[in-house]
C-alpha positions in Angstrom: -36.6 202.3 13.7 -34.3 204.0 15.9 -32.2 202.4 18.4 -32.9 204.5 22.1 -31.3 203.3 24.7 -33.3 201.9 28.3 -32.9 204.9 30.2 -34.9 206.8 27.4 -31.9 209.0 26.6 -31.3 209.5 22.7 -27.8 209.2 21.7 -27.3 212.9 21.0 -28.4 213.4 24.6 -26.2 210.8 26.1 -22.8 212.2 24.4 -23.7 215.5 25.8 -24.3 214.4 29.6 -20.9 212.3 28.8 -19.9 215.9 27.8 -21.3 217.7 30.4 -19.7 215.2 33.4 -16.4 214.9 31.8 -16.4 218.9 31.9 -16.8 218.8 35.4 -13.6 219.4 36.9 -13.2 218.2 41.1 -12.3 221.3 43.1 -9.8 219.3 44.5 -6.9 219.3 42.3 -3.3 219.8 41.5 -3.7 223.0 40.4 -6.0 224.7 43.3 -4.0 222.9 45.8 -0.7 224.9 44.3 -3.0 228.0 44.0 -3.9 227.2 47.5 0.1 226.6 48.8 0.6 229.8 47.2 -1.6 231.3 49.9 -0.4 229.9 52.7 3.3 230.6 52.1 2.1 234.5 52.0 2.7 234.6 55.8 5.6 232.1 56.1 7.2 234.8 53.9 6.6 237.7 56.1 7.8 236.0 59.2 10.7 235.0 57.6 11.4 238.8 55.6 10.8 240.6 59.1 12.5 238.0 61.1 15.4 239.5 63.3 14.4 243.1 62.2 14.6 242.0 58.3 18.1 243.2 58.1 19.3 239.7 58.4 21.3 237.9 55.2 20.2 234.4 56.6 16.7 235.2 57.1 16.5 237.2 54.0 17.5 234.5 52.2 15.2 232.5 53.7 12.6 234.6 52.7 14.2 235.1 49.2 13.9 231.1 48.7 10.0 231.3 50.0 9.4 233.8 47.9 10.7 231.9 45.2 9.4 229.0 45.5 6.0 230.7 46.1 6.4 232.6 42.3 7.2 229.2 40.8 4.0 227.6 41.6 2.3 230.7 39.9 3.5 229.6 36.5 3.3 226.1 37.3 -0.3 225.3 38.6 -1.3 227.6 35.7 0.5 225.4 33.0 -1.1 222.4 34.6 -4.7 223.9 34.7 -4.7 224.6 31.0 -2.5 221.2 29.6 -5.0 218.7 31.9 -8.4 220.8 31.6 -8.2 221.5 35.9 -9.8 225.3 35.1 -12.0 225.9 37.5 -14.4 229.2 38.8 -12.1 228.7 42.0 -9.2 228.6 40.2 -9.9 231.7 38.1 -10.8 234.0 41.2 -8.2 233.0 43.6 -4.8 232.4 41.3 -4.6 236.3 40.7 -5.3 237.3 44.5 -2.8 234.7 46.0 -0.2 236.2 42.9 -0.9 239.4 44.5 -1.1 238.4 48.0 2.8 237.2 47.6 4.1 240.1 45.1 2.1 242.8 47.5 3.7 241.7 50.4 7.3 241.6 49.6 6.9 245.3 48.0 5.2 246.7 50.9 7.6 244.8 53.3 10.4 246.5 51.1 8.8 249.6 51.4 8.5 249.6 55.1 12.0 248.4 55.4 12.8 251.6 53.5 14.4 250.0 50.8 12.1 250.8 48.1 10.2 254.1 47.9 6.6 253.9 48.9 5.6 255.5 45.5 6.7 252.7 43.2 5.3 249.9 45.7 1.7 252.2 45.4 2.0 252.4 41.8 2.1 248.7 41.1 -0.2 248.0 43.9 -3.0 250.8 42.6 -2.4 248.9 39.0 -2.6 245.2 40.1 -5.7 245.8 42.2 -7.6 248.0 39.3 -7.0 245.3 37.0 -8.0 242.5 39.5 -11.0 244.3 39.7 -11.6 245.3 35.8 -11.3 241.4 35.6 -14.0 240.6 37.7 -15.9 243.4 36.0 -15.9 241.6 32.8 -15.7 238.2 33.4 -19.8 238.1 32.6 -18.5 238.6 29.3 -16.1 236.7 28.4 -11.7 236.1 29.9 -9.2 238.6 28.8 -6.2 235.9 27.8 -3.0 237.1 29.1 -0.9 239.2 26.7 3.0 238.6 26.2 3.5 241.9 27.7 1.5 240.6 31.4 3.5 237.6 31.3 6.7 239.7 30.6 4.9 241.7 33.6 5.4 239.1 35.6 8.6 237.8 35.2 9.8 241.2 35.2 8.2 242.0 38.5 9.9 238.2 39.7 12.9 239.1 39.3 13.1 242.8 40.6 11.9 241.6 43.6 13.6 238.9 43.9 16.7 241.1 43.7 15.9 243.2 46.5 15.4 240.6 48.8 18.6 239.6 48.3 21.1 240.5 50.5 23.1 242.0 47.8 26.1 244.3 48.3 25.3 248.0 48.3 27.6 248.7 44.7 24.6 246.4 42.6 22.2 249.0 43.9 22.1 250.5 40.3 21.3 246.9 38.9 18.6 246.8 41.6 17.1 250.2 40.3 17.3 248.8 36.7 15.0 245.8 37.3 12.9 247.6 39.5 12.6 250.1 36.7 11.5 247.6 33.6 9.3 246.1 36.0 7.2 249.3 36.8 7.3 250.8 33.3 5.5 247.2 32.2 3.5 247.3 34.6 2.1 250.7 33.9 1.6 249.8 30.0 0.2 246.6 30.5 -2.1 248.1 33.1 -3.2 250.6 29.9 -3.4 248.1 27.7 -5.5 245.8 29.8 -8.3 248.7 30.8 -8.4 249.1 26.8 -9.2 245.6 25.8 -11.6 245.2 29.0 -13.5 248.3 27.6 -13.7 247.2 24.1 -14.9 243.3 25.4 -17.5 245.4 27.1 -18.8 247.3 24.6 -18.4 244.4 22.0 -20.9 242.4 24.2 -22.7 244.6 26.0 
C-alpha cells in the first residue's frame, strides 16, 4: 500500500508544486532593481551631458562617470539573474530597453552636440530597435542566447562612447573614430546575424 500524504497529494505531485514554487522568482529583486537603476539614471545622464551647454569637461565627466556606472549594472544585474535563477518576464523585456534607453541617449546627445554624425547614431539606433523588436517577435518560440559577437557588440559600443564623452584633446580624435568604427561595423554584422538566427527559430518552430 502506498504511502499519500494528508493533503491527498502524491509524492510525484508534491516535488512538482515544490518545483513549481521554488521556480517562482519575487519581482522584487537584485537584478530588476539594477535593471530598474539603470532606468532612472537615463535622465540623470542627460542633465548632466547637456549641463552648461555640454561643452563642459566637469560636467562631461560627470556625465562620463553616470554613464559608466549606468553600463556596469548592464553586465552586472545580468550575471546575477542567471548565477542565482532571478530571470524574470520583467527582467527579459525591460534590461534591453533600459540598455538602449542609456546607449541611445548618449549617441543622439553626441549627435546633437555635433560631435558624431547623425548617420552613424541612426545606424545603430535603426539596428538596436529592429532587433529589440525581432526579439519580441520570437520570444513565443523560444530566447535567442546572446552570441560572442553581441557581447563584443556591447563592449565595443561601451567603450566608443565612453570615449567621446570624454573631454579628450582634439589630436585623439583619430582614436575616437577608430572605436566608433569597430563599434558600428559589429553592430551592423551582429544585427545580420541576429535577423538570420531569429528567422531560422521561426521557421524551426513554426
Amino acid at each position: 500500500m502506498s504511502a499519500t500524504p494528508a493533503d491527498g497529494t502524491t509524492p510525484a505531485s508534491a516535488s512538482e508544486a515544490l518545483g513549481a514554487a521554488v521556480a517562482r522568482v519575487p519581482l522584487v529583486n537584485i537584478a530588476n532593481i539594477l535593471t530598474v537603476t539603470r532606468l532612472v539614471l537615463v535622465p540623470v545622464f542627460l542633465v548632466t551631458f547637456f549641463a552648461d551647454g555640454g561643452h563642459s569637461s566637469g560636467w562631461r565627466m560627470v556625465a562620463f562617470v553616470v554613464f559608466a556606472v549606468g553600463s556596469i549594472t548592464d553586465f552586472v544585474d545580468g550575471h546575477l539573474a542567471r548565477k542565482y535563477g532571478l530571470v524574470t518576464d520583467f527582467g527579459k523585456v525591460v534590461d534591453p530597453i533600459a540598455d538602449k534607453a542609456l546607449t541611445g541617449a548618449a549617441l543622439f546627445g553626441l549627435s546633437i552636440l555635433g560631435e558624431l554624425p547623425w548617420w552613424v547614431t541612426l545606424t545603430i539606433a535603426i539596428r538596436e530597435v529592429a532587433v529589440t523588436l525581432l526579439r519580441f517577435w520570437v520570444i513565443r518560440y523560444g530566447v535567442i542566447a546572446a552570441s560572442y559577437g553581441g557581447k563584443l557588440k556591447t563592449v565595443a559600443q561601451i567603450i566608443a562612447i565612453g570615449l567621446y564623452l570624454l573631454p579628450l584633446p582634439a589630436a585623439l580624435d583619430p582614436v575616437l573614430w577608430v572605436g566608433m568604427g569597430i563599434a558600428l561595423a559589429l553592430t551592423v554584422v551582429t544585427g545580420v546575424d541576429y535577423v538570420v538566427r531569429a528567422l531560422r527559430l521561426r521557421a524551426a518552430r513554426g
